[in-house]
N, C-alpha and C positions, 0 to 999 in steps of 0.2 A: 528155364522153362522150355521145353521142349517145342517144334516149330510143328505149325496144324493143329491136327487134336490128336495127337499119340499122348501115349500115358506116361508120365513123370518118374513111374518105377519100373515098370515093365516094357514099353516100349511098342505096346499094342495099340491099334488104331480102335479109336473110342466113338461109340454110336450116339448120334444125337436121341434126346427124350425129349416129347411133349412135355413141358411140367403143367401141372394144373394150374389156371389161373387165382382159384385162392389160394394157393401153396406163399410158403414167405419166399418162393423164388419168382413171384407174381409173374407166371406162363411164361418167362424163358425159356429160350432154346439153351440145353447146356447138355454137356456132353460124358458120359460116365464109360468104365473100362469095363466090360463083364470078361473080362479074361478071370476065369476060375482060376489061372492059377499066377496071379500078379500077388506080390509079397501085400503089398498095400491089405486086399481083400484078405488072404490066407491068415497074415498075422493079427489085422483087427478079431476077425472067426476066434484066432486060439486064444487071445489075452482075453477077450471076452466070458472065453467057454474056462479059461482057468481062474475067473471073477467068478463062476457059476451061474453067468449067463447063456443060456444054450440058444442055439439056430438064429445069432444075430450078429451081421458085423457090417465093415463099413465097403466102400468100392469108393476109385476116386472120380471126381467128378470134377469136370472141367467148366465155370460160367461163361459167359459171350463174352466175360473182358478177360481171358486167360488164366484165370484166378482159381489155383486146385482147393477144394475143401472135401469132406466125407459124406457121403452120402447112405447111409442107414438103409439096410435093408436084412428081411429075416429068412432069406432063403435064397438059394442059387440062383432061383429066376425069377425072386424081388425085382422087378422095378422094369422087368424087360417088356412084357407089355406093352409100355408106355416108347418103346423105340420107333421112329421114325423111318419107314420107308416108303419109297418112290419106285416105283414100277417104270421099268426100263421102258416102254414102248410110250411113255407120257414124258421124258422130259423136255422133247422139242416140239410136241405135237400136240394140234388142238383140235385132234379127228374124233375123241371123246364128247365134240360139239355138234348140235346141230349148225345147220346154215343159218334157222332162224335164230340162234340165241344172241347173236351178235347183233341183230337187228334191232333197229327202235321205232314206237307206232308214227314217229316224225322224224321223217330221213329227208327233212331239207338240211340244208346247209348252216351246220351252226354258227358261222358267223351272223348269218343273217336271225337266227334266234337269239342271240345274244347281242345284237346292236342298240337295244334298250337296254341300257343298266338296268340291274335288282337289285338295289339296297334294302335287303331284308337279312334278316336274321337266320342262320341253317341251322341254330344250336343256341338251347335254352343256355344261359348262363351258368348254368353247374355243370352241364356239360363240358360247355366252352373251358369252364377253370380245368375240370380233365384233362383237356386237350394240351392247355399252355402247360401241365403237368407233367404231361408226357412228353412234349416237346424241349421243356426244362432240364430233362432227367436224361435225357439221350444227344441233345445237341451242345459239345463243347464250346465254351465260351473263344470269342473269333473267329468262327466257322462260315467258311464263305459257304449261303444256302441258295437251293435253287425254291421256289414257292413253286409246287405244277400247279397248276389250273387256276390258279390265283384268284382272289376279289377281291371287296374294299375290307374285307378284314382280314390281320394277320394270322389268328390263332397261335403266334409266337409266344404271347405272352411277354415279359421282360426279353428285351434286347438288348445285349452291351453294346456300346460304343466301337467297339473293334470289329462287330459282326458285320456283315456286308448281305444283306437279302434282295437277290434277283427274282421277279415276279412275271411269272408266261400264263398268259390268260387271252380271253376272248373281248373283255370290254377296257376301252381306253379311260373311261371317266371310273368302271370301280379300279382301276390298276393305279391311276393318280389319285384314289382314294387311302388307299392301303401307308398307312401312319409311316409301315416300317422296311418299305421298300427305296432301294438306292437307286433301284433302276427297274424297269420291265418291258415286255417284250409282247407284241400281238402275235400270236401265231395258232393256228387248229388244230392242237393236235391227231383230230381224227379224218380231217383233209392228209396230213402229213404229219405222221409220227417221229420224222427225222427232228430231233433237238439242236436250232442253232445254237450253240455251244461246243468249245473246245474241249477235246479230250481231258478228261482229269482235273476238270476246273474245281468242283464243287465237294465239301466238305461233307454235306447235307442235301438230300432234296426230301422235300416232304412233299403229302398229297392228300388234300383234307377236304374230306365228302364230297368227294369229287370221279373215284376211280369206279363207280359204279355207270358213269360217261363215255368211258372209252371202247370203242368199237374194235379197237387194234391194239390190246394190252399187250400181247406179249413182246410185240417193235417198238412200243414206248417200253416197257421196263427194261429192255434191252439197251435202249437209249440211255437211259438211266445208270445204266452199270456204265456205259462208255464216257460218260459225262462227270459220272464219280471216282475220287481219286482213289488210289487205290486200298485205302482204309478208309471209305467213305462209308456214310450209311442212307440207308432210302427207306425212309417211315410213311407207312399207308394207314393211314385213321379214317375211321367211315362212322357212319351209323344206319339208321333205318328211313331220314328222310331225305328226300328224293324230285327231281322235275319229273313226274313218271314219264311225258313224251319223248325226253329225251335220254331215260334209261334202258338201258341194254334189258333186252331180253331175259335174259338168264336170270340178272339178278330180282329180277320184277318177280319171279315164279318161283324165287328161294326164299329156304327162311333163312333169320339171322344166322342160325350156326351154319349153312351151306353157303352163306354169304362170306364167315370167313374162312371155309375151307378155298372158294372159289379165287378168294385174292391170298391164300397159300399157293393156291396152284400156279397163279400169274406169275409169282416170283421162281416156282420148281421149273417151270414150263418154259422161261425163259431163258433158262442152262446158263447162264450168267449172274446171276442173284443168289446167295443163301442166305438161308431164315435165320435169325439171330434172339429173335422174342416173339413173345404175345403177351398181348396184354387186353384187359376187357372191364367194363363196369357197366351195372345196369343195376337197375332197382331202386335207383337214388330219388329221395321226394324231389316232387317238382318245384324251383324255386316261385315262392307267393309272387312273385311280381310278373310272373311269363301269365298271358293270355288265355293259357289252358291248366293253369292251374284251379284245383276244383272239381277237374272234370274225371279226377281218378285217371288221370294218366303220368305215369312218372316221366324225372325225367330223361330225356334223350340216352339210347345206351352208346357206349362209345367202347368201339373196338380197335386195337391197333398192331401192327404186323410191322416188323422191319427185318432189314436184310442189309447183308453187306456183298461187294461183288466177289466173283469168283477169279482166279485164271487171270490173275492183275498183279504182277512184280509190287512191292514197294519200292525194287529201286529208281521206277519210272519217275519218284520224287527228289532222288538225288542226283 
């Protein structure tokens, strides 16, 4: 397997594609070769066209775990569309913002708002099981995790015995709540987005309905790359609910889909991150036993984004 994302036959550098998130490659990030003239694409074209197939062949196509398989498409510029780019004048800058977006209508000091614990609920139960779903599917078993923004619930789901979960949060009573944490840490990250933690510690960091909080993303997800090993991942899951006084600007005046264009952008914008999926549900009946069931409101939609670092040796692990 060839190293990055150059292509397996041809040796051309292959462009990331949005997939769709109904696709059965449920919104990965994966990467395909449009070199017109890579043997892979040419020869699927003619074996095709001498089955008496015409204007249909394959191009290859690279998923987030390096794994080539065919990608079907019925024309030269099948599927291009759908490529990903980044406009050079945006990947380290947040001058596309205003001043107010980053603001929230209560600019006290969150420690001081989060000094009462809230044991409440952020996430209907069907949600929740999404979440552990997600979190199931992408974090390998023993994987030293960072929890950002922590409370008294995991959204882990099952946790093996060999996994080790560090938890950085604002409340001392929900962090000693939290079933599946070995350790945690008080810290703000929007006083100080610096992450006490050693370089390359963690396997994992997640960040659950929570990054719609942060006043200074682009210096925590940067933290985050420097904190993750170097085949680390950093999973951002959100949804639509929210403290509004102490949500940021921008996201209060977005809708959902600009919502996850905007934490796509935290991870580009950060020039240390790249997107590696997406993933999304919504429309799911709300479980009978949540509060608002009845009221025709489904339940909670859950979106989720991850990324792996950039510009990170792996022999930093040997």
């Amino acid at each position: 397997m060839p190293e990055g994302h150059a292509c397996a036959y041809c040796g051309s550098e292959m462009d990331p594609i949005r997939t769709p998130p109904e696709s059965s490659w449920g919104g990965e990030m994966h990467h395909i070769c449009f070199n017109d003239d890579c043997s892979y694409f040419t020869n699927s074209w003619k074996a095709l066209q001498n089955q008496g197939i015409d204007k249909t062949g394959y191009r290859c196509r690279m998923d987030p775990r390096g794994g080539c398989g065919p990608a079907p498409v019925w024309s030269e510029d099948a599927l291009k569309d759908l490529i990903v780019k980044e406009e050079p004048d945006e990947i380290t800058s947040f001058s596309w913002f205003r001043a107010h977006d980053l603001g929230r209508d209560d600019e006290t000091p969150d420690g001081d708002f989060y000094t009462k614990p809230r044991f409440v609920d952020h996430l209907d139960s069907c949600a929740l099981e999404t979440v552990e779903q997600i979190y199931g599917r992408l974090t390998p078993e023993g994987s030293t995790i960072l929890d950002l923004m922590a409370g008294p619930d995991s959204h882990l789901g099952k946790v093996y015995d060999s996994t080790i979960v560090v938890g950085l949060g604002l409340n001392k009573s929900e962090l000693e709540a939290n079933p599946v944490l070995c350790e945690h840490v008080i810290h703000d990250l929007n006083s100080d987005p610096h992450l006490p933690f050693s370089d390359n510690r963690f396997d994992v960091v997640v960040n659950t309905v929570s990054v719609d909080y942060l006043t200074q993303p682009l210096e925590v997800f940067r933290e985050v790359s420097r904190v993750l090993k170097p085949d680390g991942l950093f999973i951002v899951v959100f949804s639509n609910r929210m403290f509004t006084p102490k949500a940021v600007n921008v996201w209060k005046t977005s809708t959902e889909k600009q919502r996850v264009e905007l934490v796509r952008r935290f991870f580009s914008l950060s020039g240390r991150l790249a997107i590696q999926g997406y993933y999304e549900s919504s429309g799911k009946p709300r479980p009978k036993d949540d509060k608002y069931f009845g009221h025709g409101i489904p339940s909670d939609p859950i979106y989720a984004v991850w990324g792996k670092p950039t510009n990170k040796s792996t022999n930093l692990m040997h």
